[in-house]
Jmol script that loads the backbone (N, CA, C; Angstrom):
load data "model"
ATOM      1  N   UNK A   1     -96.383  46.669 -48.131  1.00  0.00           N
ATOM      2  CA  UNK A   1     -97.498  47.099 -48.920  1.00  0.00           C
ATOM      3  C   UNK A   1     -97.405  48.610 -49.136  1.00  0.00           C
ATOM      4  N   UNK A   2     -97.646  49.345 -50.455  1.00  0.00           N
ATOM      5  CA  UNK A   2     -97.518  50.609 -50.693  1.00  0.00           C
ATOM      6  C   UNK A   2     -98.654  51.223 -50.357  1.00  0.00           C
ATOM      7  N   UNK A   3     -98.661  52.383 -50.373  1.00  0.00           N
ATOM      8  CA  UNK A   3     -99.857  52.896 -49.850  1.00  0.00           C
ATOM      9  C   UNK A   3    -100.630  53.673 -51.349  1.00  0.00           C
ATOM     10  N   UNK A   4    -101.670  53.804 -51.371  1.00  0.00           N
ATOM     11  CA  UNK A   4    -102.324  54.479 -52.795  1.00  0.00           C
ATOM     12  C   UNK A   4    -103.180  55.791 -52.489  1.00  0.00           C
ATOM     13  N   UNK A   5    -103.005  56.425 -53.431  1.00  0.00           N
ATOM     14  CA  UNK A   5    -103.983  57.591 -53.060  1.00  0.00           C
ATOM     15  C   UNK A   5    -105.058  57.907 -54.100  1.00  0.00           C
ATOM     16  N   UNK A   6    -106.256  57.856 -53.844  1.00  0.00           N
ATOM     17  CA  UNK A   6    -107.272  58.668 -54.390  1.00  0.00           C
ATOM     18  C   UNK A   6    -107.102  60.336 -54.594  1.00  0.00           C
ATOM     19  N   UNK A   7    -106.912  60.633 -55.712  1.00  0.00           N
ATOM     20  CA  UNK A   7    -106.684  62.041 -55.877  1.00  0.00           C
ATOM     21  C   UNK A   7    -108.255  62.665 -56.978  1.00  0.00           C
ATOM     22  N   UNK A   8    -108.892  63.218 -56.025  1.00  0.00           N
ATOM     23  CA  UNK A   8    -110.374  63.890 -56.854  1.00  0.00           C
ATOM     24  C   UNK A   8    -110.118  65.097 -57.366  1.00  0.00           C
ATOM     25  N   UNK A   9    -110.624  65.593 -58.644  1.00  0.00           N
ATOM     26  CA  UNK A   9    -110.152  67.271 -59.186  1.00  0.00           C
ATOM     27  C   UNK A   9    -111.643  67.575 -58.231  1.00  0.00           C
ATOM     28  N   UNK A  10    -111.802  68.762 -57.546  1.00  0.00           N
ATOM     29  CA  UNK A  10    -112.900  69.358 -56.908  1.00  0.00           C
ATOM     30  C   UNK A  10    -113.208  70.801 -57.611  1.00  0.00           C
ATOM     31  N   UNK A  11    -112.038  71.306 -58.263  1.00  0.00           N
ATOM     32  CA  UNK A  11    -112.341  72.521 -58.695  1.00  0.00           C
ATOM     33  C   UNK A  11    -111.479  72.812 -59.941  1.00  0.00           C
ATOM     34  N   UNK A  12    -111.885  73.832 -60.542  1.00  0.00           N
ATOM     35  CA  UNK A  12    -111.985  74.052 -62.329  1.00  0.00           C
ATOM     36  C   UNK A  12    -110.207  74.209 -61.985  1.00  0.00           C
ATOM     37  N   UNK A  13    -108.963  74.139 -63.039  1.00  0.00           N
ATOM     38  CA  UNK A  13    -107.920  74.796 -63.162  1.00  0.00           C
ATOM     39  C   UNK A  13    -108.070  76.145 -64.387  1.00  0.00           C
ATOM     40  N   UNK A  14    -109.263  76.656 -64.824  1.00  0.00           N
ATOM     41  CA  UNK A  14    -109.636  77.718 -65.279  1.00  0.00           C
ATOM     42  C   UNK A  14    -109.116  78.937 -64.494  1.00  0.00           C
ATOM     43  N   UNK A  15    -107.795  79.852 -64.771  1.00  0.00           N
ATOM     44  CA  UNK A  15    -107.741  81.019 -64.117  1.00  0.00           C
ATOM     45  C   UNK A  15    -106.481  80.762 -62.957  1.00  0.00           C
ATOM     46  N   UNK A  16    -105.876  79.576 -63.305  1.00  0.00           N
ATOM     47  CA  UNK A  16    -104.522  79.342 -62.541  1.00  0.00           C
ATOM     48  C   UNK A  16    -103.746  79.163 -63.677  1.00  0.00           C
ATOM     49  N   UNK A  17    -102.565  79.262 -63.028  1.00  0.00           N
ATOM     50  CA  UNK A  17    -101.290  79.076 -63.951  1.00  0.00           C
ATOM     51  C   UNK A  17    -100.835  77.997 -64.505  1.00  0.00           C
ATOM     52  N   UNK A  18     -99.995  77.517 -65.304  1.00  0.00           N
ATOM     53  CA  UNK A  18     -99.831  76.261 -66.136  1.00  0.00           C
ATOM     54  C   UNK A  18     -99.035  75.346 -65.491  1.00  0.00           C
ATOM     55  N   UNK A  19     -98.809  76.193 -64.591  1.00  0.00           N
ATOM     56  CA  UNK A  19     -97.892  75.150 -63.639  1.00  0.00           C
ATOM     57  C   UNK A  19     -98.920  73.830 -62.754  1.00  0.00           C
ATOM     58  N   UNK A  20     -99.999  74.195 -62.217  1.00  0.00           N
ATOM     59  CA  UNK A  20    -101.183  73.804 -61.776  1.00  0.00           C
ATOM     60  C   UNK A  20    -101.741  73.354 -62.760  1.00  0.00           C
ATOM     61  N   UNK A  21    -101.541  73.076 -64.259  1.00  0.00           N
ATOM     62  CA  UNK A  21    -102.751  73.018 -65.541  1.00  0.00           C
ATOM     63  C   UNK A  21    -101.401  71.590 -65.917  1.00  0.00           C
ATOM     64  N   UNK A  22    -100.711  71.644 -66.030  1.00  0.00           N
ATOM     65  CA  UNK A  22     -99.326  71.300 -66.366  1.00  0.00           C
ATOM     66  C   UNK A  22     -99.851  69.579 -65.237  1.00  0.00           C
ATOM     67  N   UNK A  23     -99.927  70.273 -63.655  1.00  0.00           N
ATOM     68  CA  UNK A  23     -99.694  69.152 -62.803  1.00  0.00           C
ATOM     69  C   UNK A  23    -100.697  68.243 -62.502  1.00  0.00           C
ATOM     70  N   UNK A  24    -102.051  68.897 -62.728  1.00  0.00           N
ATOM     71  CA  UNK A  24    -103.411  67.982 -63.119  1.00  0.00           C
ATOM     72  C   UNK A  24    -103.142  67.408 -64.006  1.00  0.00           C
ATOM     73  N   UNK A  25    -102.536  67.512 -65.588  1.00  0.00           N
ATOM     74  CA  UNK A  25    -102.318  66.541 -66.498  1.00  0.00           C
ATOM     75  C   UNK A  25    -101.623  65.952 -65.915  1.00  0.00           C
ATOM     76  N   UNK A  26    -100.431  66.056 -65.574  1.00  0.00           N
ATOM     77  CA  UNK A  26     -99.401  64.464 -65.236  1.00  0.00           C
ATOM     78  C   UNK A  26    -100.103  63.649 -63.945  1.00  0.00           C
ATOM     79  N   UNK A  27    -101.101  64.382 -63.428  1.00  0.00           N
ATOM     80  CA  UNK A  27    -101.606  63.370 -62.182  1.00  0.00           C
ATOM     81  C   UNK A  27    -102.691  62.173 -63.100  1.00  0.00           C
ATOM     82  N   UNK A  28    -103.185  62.704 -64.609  1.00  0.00           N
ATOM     83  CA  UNK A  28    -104.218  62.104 -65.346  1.00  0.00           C
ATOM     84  C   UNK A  28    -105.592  62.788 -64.914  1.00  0.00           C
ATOM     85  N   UNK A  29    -105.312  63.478 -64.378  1.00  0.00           N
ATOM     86  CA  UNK A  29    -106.978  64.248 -64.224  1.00  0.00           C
ATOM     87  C   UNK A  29    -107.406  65.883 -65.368  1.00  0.00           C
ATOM     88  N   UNK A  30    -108.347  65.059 -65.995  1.00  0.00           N
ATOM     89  CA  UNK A  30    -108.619  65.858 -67.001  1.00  0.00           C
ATOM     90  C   UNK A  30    -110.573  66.557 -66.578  1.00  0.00           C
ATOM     91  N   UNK A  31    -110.781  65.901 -66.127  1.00  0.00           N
ATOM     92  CA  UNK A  31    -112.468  66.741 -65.986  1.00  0.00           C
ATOM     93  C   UNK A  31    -112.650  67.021 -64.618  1.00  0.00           C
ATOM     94  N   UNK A  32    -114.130  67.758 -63.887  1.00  0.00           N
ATOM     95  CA  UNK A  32    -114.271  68.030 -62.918  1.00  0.00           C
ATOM     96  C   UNK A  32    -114.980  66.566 -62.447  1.00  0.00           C
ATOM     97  N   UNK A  33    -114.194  66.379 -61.208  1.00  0.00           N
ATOM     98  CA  UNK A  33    -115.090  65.349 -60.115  1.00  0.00           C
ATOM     99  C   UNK A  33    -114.350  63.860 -60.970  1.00  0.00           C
ATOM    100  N   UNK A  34    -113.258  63.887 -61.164  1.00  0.00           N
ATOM    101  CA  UNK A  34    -112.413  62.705 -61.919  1.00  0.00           C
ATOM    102  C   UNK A  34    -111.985  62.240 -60.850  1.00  0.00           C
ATOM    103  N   UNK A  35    -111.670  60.921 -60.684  1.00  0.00           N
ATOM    104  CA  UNK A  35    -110.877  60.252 -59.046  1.00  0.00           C
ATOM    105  C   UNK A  35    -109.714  59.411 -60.351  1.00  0.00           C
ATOM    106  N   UNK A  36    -108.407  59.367 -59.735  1.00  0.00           N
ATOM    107  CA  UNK A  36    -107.350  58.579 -60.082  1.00  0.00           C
ATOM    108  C   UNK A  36    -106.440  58.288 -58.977  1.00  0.00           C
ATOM    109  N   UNK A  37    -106.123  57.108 -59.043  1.00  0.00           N
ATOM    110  CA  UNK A  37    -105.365  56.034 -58.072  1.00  0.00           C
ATOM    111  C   UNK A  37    -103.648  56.222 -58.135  1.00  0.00           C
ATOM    112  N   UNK A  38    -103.196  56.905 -57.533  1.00  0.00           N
ATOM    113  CA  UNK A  38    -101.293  56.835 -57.865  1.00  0.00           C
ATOM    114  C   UNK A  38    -101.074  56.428 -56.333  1.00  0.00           C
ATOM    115  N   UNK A  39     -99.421  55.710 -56.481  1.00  0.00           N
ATOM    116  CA  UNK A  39     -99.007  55.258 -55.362  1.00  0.00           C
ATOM    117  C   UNK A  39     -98.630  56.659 -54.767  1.00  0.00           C
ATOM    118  N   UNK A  40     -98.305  56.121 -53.487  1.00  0.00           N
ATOM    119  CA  UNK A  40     -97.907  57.421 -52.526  1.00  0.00           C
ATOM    120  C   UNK A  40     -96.531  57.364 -52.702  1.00  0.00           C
ATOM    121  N   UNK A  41     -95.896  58.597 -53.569  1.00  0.00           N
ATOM    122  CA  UNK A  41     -94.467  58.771 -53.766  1.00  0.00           C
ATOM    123  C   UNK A  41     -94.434  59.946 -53.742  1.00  0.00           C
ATOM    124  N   UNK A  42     -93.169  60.391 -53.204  1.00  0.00           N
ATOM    125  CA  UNK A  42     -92.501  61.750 -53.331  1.00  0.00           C
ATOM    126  C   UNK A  42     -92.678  62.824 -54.286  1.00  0.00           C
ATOM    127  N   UNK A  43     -93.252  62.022 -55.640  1.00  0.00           N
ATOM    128  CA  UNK A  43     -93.043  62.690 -56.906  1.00  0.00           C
ATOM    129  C   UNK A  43     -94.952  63.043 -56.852  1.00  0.00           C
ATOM    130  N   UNK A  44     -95.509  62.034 -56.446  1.00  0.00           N
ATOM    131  CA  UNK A  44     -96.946  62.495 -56.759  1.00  0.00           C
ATOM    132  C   UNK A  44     -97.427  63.320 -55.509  1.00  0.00           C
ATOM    133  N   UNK A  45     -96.767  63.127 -54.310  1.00  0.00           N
ATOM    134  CA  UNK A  45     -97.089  64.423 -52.915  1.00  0.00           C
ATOM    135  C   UNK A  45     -96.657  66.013 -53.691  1.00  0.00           C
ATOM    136  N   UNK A  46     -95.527  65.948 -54.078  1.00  0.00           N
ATOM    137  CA  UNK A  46     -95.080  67.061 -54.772  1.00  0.00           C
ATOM    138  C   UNK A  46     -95.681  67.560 -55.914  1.00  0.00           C
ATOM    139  N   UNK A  47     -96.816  67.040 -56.353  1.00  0.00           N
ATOM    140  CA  UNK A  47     -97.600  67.374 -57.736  1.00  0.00           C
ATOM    141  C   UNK A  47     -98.909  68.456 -56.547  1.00  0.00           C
ATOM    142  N   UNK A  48     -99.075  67.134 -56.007  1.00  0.00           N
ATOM    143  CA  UNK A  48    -100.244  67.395 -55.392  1.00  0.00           C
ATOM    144  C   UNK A  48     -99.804  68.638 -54.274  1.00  0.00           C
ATOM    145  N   UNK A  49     -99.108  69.033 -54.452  1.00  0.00           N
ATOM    146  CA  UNK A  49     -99.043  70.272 -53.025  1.00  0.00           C
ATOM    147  C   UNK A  49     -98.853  71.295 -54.171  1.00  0.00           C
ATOM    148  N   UNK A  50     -98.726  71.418 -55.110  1.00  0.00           N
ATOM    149  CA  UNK A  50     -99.351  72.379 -56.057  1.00  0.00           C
ATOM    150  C   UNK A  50    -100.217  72.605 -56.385  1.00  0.00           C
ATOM    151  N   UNK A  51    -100.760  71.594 -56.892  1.00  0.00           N
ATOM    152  CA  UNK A  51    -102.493  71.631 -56.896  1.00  0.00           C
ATOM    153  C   UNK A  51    -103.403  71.191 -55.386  1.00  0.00           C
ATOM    154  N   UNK A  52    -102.950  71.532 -54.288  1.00  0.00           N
ATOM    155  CA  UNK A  52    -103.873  71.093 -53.442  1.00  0.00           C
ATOM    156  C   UNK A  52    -104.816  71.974 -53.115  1.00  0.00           C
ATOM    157  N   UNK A  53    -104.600  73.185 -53.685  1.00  0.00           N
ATOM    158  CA  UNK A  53    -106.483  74.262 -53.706  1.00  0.00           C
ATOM    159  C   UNK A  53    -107.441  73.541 -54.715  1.00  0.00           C
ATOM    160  N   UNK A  54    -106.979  72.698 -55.609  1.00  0.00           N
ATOM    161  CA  UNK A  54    -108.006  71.950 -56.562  1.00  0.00           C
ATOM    162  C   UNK A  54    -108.086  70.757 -56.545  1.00  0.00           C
ATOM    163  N   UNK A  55    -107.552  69.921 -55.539  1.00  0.00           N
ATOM    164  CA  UNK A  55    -107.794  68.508 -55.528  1.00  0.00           C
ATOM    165  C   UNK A  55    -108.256  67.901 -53.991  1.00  0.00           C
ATOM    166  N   UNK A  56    -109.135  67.190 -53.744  1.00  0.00           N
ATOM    167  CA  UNK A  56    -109.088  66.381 -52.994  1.00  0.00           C
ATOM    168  C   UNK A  56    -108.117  64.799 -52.763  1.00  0.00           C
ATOM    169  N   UNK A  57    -107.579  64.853 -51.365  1.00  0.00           N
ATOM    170  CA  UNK A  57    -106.885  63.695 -51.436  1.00  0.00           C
ATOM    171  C   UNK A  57    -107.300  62.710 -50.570  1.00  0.00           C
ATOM    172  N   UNK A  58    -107.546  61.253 -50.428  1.00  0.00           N
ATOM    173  CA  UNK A  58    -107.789  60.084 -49.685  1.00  0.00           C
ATOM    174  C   UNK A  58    -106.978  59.022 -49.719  1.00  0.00           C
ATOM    175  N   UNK A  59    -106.285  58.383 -48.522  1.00  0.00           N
ATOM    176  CA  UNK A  59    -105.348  57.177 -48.417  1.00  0.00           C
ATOM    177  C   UNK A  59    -106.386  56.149 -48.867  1.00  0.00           C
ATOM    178  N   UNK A  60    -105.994  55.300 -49.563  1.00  0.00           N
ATOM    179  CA  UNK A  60    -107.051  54.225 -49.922  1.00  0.00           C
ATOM    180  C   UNK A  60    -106.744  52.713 -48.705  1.00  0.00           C
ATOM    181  N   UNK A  61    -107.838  52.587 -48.136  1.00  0.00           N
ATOM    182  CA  UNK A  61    -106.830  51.291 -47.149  1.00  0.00           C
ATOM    183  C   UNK A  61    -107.176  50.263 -47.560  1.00  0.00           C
ATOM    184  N   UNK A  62    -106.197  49.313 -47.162  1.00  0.00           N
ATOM    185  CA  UNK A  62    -105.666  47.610 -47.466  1.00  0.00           C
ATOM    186  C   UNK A  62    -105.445  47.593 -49.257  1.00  0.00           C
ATOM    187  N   UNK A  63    -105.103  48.789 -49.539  1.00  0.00           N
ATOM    188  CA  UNK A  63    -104.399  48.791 -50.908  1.00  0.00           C
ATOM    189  C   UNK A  63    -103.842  47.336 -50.902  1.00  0.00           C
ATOM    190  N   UNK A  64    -103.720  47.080 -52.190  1.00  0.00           N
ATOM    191  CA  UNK A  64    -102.983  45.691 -52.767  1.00  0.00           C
ATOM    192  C   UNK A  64    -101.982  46.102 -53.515  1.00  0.00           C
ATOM    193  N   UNK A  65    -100.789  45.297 -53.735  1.00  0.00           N
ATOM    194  CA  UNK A  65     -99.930  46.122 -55.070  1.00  0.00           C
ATOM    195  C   UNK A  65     -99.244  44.653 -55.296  1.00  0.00           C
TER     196      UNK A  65
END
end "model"
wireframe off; spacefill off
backbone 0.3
color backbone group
């Protein structure tokens, strides 16, 4: 079973760089207080440790896939 993550935007990307503006779009988070579901992969930990001053993260449990 894969594991899933809840990824919440908590704070504006207003006044960061595009690299951070860039990695909220490919996660699909476009507004404040948005939650989106990606599996736990290498590629989405690595998004998210760029943006982790603006996102909240949660393991979702007994994920299904």
């Amino acid at each position: 079973m894969a594991k899933r993550l809840a990824i919440k935007m908590v704070k504006s990307a207003i006044g960061y760089r595009s690299k951070a503006k860039d990695s909220l779009k490919a996660l699909g988070l476009r507004k404040l207080h948005q939650t989106v579901e990606h599996d736990d992969t290498p590629v989405i930990r690595g998004m998210i440790n760029v943006v982790s001053h603006l996102v909240e993260v949660n393991e979702i449990k007994g994920a299904k896939k």
